[in-house]
N, CA and C of each residue as an Amber inpcrd file, in Angstrom:
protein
   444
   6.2520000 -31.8050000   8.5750000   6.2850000 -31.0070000   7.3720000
   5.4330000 -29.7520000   7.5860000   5.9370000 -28.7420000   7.3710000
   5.4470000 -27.3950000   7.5380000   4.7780000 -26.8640000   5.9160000
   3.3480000 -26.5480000   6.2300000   2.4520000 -26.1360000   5.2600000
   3.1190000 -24.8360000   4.9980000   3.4620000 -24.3190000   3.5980000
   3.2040000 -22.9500000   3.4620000   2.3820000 -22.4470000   2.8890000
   1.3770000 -21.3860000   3.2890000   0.5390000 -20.4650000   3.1480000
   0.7860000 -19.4990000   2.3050000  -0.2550000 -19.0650000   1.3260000
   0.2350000 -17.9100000   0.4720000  -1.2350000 -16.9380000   0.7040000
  -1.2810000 -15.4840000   0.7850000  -2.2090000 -15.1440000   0.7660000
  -2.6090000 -14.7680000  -0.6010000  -4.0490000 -14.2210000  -0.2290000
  -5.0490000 -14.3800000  -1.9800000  -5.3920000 -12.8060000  -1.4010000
  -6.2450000 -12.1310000  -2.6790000  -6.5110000 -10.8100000  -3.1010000
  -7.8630000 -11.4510000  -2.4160000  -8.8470000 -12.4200000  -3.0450000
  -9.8180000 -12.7100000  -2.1240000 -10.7580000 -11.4500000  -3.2830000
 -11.3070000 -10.8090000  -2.4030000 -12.8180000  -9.4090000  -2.6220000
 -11.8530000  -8.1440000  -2.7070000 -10.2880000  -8.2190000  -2.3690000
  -9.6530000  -6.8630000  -2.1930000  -9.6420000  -6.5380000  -4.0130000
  -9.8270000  -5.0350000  -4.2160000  -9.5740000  -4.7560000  -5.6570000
  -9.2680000  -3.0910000  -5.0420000  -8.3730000  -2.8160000  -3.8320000
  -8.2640000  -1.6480000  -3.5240000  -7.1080000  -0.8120000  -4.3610000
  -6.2560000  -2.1200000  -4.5110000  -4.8710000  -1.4470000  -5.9380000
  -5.6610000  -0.7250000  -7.1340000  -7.1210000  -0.8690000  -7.1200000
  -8.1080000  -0.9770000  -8.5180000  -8.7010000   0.1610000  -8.8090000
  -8.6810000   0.8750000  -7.1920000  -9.7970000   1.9450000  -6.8940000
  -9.9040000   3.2460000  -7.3950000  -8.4680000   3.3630000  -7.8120000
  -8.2030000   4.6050000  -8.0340000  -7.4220000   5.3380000  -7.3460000
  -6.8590000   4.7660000  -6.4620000  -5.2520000   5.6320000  -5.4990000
  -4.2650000   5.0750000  -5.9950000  -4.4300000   4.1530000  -6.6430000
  -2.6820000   4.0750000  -7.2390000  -2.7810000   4.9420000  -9.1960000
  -1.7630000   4.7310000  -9.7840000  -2.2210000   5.4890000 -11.4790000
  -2.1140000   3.9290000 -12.0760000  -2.5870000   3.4980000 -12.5300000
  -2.3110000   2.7920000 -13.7130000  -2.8380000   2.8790000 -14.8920000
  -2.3270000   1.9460000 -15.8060000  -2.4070000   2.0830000 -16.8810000
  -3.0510000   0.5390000 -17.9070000  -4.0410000   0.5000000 -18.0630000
  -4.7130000  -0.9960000 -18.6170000  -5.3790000  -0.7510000 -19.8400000
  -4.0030000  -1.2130000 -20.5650000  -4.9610000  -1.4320000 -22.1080000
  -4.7140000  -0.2480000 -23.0310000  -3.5170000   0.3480000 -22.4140000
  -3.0110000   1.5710000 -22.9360000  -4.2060000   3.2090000 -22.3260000
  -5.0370000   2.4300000 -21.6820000  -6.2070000   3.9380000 -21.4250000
  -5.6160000   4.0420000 -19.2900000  -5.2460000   5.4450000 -19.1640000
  -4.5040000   5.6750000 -18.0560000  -5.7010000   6.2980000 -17.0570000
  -5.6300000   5.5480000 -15.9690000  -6.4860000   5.6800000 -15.0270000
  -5.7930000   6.4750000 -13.8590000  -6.0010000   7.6080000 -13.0090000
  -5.2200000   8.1740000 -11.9890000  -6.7270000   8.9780000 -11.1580000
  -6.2630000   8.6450000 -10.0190000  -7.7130000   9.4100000  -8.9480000
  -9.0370000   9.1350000  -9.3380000  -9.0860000   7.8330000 -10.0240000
 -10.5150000   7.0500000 -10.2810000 -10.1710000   5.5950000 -10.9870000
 -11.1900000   4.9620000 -10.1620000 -11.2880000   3.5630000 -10.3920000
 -11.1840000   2.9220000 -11.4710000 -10.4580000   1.9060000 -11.5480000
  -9.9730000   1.0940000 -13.1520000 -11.5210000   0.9160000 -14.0790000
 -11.6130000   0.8900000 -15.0200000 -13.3080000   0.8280000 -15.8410000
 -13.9410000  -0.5920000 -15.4990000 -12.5530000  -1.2610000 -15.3710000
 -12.8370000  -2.7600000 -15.2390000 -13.7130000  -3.6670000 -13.9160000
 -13.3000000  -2.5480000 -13.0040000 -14.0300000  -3.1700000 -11.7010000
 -15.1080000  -3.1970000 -11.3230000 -15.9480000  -4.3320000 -11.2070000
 -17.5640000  -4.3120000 -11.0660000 -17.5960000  -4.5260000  -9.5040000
 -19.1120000  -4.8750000  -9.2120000 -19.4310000  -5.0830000  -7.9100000
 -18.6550000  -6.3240000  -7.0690000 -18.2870000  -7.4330000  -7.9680000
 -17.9500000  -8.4370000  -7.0640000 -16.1050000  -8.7630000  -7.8050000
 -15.5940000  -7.9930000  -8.6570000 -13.8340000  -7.4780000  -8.5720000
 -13.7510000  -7.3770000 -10.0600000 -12.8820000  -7.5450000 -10.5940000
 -12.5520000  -7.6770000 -11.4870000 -13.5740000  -8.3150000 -13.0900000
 -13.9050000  -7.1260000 -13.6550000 -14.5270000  -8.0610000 -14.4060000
 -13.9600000  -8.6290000 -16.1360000 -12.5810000  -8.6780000 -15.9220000
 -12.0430000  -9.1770000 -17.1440000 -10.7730000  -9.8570000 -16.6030000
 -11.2200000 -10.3570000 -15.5590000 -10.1390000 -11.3830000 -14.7910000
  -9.6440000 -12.3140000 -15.6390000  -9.5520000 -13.4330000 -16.5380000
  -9.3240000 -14.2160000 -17.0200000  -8.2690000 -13.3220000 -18.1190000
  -8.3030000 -12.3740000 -18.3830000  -8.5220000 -11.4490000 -19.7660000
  -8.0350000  -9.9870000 -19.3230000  -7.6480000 -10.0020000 -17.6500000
  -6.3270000  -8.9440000 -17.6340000  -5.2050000  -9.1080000 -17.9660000
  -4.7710000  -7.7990000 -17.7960000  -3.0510000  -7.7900000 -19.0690000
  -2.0970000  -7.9780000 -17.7160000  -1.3680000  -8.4430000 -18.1720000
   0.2890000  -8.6250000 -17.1840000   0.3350000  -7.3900000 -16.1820000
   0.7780000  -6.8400000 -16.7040000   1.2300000  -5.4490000 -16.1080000
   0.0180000  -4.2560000 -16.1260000  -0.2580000  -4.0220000 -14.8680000
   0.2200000  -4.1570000 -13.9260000  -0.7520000  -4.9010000 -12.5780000
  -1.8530000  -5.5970000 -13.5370000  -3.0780000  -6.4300000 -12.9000000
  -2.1440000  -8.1030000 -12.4130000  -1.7040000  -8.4930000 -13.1260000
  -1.5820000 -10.0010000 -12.8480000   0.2490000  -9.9760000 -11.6720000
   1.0290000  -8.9210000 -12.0840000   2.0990000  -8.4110000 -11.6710000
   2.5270000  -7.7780000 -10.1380000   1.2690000  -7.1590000 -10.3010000
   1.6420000  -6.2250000  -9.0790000   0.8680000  -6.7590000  -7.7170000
   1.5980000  -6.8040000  -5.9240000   1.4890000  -7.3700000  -5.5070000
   1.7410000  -6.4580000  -4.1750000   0.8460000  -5.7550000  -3.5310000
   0.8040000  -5.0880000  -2.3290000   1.4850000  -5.9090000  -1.4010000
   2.4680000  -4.4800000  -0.2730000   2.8290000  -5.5560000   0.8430000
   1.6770000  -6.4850000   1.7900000   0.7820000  -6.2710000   2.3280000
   0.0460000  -7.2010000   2.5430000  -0.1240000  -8.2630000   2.2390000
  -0.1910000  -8.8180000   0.5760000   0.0950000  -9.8520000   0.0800000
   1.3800000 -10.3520000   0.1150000   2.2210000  -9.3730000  -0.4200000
   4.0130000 -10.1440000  -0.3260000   4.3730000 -10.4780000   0.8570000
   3.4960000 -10.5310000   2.0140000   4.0980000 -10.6000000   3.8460000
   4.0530000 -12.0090000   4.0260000   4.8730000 -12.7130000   3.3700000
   5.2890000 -14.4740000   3.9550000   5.1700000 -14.4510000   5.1320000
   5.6450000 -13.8530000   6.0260000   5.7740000 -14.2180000   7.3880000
   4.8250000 -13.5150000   8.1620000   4.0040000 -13.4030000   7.8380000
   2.7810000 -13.1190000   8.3660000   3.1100000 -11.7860000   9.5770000
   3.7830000 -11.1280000   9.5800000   3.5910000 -10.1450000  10.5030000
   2.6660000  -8.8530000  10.3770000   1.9530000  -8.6630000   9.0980000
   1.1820000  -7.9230000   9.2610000   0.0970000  -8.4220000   9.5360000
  -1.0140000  -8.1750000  10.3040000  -2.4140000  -9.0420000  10.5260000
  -3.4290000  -8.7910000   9.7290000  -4.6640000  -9.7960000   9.5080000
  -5.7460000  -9.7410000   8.6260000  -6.0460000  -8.2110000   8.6310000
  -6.1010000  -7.5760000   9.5840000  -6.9170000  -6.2530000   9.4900000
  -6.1000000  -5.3900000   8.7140000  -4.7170000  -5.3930000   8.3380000
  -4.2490000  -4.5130000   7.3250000  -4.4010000  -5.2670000   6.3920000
  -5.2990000  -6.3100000   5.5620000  -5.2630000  -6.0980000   4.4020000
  -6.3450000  -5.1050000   3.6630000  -5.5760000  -4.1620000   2.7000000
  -5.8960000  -3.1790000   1.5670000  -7.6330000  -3.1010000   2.1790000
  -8.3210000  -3.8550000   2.0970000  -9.9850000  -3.6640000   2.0220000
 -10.4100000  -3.6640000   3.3990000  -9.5310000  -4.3820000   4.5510000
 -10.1620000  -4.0340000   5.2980000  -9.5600000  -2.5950000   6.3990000
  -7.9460000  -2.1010000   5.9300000  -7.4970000  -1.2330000   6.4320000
  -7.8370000   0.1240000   5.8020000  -8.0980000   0.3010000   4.6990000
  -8.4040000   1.3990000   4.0360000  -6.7520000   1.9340000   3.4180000
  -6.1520000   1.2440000   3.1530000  -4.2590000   1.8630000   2.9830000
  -4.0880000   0.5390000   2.2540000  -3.3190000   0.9550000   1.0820000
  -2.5710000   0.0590000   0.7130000  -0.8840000   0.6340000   1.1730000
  -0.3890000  -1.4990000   1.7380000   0.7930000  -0.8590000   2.1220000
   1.6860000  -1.4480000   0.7210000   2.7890000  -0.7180000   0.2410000
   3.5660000  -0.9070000  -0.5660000   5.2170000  -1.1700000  -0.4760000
   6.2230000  -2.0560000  -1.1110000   7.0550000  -2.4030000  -1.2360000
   8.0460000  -1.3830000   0.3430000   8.6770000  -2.0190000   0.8690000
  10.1350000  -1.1430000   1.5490000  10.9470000  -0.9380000   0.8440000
  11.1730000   0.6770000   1.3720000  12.3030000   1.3980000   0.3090000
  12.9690000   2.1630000   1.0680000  14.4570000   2.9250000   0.5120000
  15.3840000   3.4440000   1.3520000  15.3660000   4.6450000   1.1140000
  15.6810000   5.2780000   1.5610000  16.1060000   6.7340000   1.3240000
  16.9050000   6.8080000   0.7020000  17.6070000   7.8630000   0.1100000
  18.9830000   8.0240000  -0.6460000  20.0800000   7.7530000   0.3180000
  19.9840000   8.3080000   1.4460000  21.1580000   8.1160000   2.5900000
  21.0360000   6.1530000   2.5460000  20.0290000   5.5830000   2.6220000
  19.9360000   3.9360000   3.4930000  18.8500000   4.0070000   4.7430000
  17.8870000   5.0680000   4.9990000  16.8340000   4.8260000   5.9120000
  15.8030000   4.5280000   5.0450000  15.2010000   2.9450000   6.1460000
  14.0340000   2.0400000   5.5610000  12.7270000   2.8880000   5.9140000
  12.0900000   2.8220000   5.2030000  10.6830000   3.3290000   5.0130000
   9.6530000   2.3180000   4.2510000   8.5230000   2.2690000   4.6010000
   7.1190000   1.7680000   3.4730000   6.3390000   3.1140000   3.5880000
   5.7220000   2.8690000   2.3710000   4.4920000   3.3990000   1.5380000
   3.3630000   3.1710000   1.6320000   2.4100000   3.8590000   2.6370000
   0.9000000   3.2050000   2.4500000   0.1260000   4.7110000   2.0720000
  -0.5010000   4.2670000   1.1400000  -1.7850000   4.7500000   0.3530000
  -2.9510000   4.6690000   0.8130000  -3.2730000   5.8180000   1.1190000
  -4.8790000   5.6480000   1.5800000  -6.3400000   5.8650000   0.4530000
  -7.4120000   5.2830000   1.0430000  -8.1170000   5.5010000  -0.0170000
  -8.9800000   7.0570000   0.3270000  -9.5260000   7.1950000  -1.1030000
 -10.5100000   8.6660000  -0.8570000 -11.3870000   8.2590000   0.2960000
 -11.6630000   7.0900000   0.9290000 -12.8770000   6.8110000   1.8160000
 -12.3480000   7.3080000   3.1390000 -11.1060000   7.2150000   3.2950000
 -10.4400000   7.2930000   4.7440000  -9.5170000   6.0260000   5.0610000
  -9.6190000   5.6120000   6.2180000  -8.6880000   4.2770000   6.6420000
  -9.2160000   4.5210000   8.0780000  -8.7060000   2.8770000   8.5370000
  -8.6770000   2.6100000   9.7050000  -8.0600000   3.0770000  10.7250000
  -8.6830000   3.7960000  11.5710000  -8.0530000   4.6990000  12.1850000
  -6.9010000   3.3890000  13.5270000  -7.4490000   2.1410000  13.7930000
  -7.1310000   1.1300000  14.8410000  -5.8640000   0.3720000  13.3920000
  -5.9240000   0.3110000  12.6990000  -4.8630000  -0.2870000  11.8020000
  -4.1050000   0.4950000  11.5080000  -3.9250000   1.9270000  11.2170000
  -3.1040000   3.1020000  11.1150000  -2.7500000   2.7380000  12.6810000
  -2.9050000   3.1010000  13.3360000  -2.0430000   2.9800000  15.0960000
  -1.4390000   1.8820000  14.6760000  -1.9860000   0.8040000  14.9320000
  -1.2890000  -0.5360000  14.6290000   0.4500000  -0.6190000  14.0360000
   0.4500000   0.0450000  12.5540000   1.0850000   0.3140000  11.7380000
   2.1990000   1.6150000  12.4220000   1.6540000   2.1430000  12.7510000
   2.6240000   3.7410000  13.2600000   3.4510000   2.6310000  14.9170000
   2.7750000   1.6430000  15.7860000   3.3820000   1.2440000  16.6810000
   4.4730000   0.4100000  16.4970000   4.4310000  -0.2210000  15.5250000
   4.8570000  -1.8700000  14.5450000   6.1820000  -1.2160000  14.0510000
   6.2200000   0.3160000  13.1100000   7.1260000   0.3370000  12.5300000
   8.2360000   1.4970000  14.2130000   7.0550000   1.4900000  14.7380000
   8.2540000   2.8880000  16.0020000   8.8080000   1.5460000  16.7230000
   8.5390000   0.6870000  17.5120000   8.9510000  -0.4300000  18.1020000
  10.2940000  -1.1290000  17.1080000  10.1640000  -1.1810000  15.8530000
  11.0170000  -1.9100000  14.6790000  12.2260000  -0.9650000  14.2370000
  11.8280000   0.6810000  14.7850000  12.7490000   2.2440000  14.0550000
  12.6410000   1.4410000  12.4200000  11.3330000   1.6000000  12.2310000
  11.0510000   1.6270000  11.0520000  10.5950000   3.2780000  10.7630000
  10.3240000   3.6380000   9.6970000   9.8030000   5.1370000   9.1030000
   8.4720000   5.1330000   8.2910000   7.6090000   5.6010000   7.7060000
   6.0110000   5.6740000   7.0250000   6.0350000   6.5180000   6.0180000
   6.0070000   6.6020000   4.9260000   5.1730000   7.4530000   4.0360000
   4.0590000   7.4040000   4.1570000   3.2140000   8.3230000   4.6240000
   1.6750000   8.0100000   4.4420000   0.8530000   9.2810000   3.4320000
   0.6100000   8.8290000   2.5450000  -0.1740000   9.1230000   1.2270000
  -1.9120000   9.2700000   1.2840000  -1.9830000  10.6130000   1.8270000
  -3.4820000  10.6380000   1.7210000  -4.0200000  12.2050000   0.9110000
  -5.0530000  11.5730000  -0.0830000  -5.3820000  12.6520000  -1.0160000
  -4.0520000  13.5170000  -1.7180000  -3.1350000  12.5990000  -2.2360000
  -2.2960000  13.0380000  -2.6870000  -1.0110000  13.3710000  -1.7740000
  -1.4380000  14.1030000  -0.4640000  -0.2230000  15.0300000   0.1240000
   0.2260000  13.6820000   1.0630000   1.6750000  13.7460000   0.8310000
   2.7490000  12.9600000   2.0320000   2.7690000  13.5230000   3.2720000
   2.7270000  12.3670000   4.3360000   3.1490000  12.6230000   5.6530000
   3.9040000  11.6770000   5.9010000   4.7410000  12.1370000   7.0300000
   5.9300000  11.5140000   7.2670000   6.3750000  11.0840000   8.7670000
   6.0550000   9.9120000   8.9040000   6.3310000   9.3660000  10.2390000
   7.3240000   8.3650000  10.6810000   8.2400000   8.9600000  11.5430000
   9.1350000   8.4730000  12.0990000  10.4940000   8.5230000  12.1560000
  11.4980000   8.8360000  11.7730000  12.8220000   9.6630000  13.0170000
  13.2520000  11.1440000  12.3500000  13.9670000  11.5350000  13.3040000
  13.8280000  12.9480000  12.7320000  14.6570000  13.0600000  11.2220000
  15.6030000  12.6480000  11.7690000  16.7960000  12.3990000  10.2700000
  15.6750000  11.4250000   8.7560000  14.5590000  10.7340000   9.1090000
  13.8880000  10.2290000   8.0240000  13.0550000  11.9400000   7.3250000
  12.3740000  12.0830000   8.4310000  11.5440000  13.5070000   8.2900000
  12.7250000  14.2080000   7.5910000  13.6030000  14.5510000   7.8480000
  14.3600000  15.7870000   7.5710000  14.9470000  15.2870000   5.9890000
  14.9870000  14.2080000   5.6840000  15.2370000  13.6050000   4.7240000
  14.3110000  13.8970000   3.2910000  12.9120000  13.2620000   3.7800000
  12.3040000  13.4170000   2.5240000  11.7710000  14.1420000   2.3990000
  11.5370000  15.8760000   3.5190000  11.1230000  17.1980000   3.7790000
  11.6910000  17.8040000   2.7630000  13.3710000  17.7280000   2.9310000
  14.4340000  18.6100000   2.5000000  14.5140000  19.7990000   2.7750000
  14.0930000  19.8710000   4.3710000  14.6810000  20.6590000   5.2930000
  15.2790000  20.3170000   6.0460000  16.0500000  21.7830000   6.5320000
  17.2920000  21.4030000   7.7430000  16.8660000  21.6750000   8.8650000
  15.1170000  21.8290000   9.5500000  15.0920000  22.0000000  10.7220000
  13.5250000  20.9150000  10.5690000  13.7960000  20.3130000  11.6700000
  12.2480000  19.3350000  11.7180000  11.3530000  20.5730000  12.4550000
């Protein structure tokens, strides 16, 4: 019989920090940390609202099959990675978010090798501005230019 494993948020509260926008309790938080988060996570855990605290679920966590490793999770990579999504044409891409602190510069490689080996594509989200890694037709895609 095969155990299945689920991973936990654990000390991560990087969805929390202030790089993603949300919204808790009707008061909208964007480019600064939820009010709620103290030194050791959450401090109205029992007593957060659904959406988008109890709901929402970074790829790191959603990775059943374990192919991303401990070091990309959110707190210790500095990036949150987020859901796979397509382009309008059908090219796969993820979303990682970096924090105002920086990121891992050895988990960013990691991530840029993982998805070029896979012809996977990157949004990478830092201080707001997109970069875009990986094939030219992805680049030329979400540029919306006709010359890479």
């Amino acid at each position: 019989m095969r155990l299945k494993r689920e991973r936990q948020c654990g000390s991560c509260t990087a969805c929390c920090d202030g790089r993603m926008v949300l919204d808790i309790f009707g008061k909208r938080y964007s480019g600064r940390p939820c009010h709620y988060v103290g030194e050791k996570g959450c401090t109205i855990y029992k007593h957060r609202p659904k959406n988008p605290c109890k709901t929402f679920n970074c790829g790191w966590l959603k990775d059943e099959n374990f192919k991303y490793p401990e070091f990309l999770k959110p707190n210790n990579s500095g990036f949150i990675l987020m859901d796979w999504k397509k382009t309008k044409t059908g090219i796969p891409f993820i979303i990682a978010i970096a924090g105002r602190d920086g990121y891992n510069n050895d988990a960013f490689l990691w991530l840029i090798d993982y998805c070029g080996e896979n012809d996977l594509n990157i949004e990478f989200i830092m201080n707001k501005t997109k970069h875009y890694i990986g094939s030219k037709e992805f680049k030329k895609e979400k540029r919306g230019k006709s010359n890479i």
